[in-house]
C-alpha positions in Angstrom: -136.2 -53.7 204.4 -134.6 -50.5 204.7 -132.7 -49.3 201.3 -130.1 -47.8 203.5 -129.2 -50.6 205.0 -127.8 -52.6 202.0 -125.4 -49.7 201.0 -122.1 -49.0 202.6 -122.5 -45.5 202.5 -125.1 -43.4 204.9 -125.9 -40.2 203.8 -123.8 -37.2 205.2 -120.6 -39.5 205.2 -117.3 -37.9 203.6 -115.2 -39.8 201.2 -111.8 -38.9 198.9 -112.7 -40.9 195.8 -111.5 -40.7 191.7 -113.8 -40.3 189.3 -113.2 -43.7 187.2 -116.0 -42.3 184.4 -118.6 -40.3 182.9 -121.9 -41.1 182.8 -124.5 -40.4 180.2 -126.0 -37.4 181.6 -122.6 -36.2 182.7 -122.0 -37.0 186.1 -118.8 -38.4 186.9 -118.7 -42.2 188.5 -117.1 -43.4 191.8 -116.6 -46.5 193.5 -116.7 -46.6 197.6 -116.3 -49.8 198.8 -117.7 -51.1 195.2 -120.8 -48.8 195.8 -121.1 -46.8 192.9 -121.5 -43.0 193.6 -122.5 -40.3 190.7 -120.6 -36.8 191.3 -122.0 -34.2 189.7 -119.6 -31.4 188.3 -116.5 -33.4 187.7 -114.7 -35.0 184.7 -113.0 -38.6 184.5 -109.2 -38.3 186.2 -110.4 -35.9 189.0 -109.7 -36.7 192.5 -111.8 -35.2 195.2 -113.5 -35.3 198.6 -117.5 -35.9 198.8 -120.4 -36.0 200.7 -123.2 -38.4 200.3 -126.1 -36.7 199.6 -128.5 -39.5 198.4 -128.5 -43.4 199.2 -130.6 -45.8 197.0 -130.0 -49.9 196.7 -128.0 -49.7 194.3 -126.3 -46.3 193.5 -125.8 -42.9 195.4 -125.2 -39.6 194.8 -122.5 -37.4 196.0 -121.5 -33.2 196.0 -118.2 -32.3 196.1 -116.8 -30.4 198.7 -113.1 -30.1 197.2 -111.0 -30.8 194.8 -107.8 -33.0 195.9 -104.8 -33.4 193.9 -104.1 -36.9 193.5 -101.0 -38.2 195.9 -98.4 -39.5 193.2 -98.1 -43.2 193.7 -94.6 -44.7 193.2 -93.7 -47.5 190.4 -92.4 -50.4 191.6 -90.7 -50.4 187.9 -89.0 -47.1 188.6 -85.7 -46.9 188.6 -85.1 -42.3 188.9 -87.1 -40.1 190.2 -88.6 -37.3 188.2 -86.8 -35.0 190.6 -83.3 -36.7 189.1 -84.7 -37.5 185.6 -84.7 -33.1 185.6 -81.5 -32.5 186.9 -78.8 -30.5 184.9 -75.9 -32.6 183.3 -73.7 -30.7 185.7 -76.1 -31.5 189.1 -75.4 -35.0 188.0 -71.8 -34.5 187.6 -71.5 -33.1 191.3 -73.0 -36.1 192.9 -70.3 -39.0 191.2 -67.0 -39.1 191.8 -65.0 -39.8 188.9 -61.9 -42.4 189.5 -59.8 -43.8 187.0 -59.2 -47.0 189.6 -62.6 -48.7 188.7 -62.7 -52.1 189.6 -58.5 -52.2 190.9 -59.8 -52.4 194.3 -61.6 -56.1 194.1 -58.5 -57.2 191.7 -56.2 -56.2 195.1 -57.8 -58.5 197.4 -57.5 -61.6 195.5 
C-alpha cells in the first residue's frame, strides 16, 4: 500500500492553516483535514499558507510560503464593534438624538 494514499494531503498541495502548537524540536503543528502537518519556522498563534513538502502515514511536513494575518472572526456574544468600542464620547454623541419625549409616543396611541 502506497503511504500516500492514506493521507489527505499530496505533496506540492497549498494550504492556509494555524499553527495549534509547538512541538519538541520546535516545529509548529497543524491540522489539515485532521492530518497533522509540522511547519518549520513558526510559533503557536501564527496563521500562514503552506506547501506540503513531505507525506508519511501518519504526519507531514510543510514550508511556509507566507505569513497570513488571521481574518477576525465575529462573536456571536458581541454586542459593539471594536470600531465603536474606540469612538470619542463626542462621535457617540453625533450619532443619537437626544429627545426629552421618550416613551410619550406609545402612551399616545393607547
Amino acid at each position: 500500500m502506497n503511504e500516500q494514499q492514506s493521507a489527505p494531503v499530496r505533496v506540492g498541495e497549498e494550504y492556509e492553516v494555524s499553527i495549534e502548537a509547538v512541538g519538541g524540536k520546535g516545529d509548529g503543528i497543524a491540522k489539515v483535514k485532521g492530518f497533522v502537518l509540522f511547519v518549520p519556522g513558526v510559533k503557536k498563534g501564527d496563521y500562514v499558507k503552506v506547501r506540503i513538502t513531505k507525506v508519511l502515514q501518519n504526519v507531514g511536513f510543510a514550508e511556509v510560503i507566507q505569513k497570513l494575518e488571521r481574518l477576525r472572526k465575529e462573536s456571536k456574544f458581541e454586542t459593539v464593534s471594536k470600531e465603536e468600542l474606540e469612538k470619542t464620547e463626542e462621535e457617540q454623541q453625533d450619532e443619537y438624538e437626544d429627545t426629552e419625549d421618550f416613551g410619550d409616543d406609545l402612551n399616545k396611541e393607547r
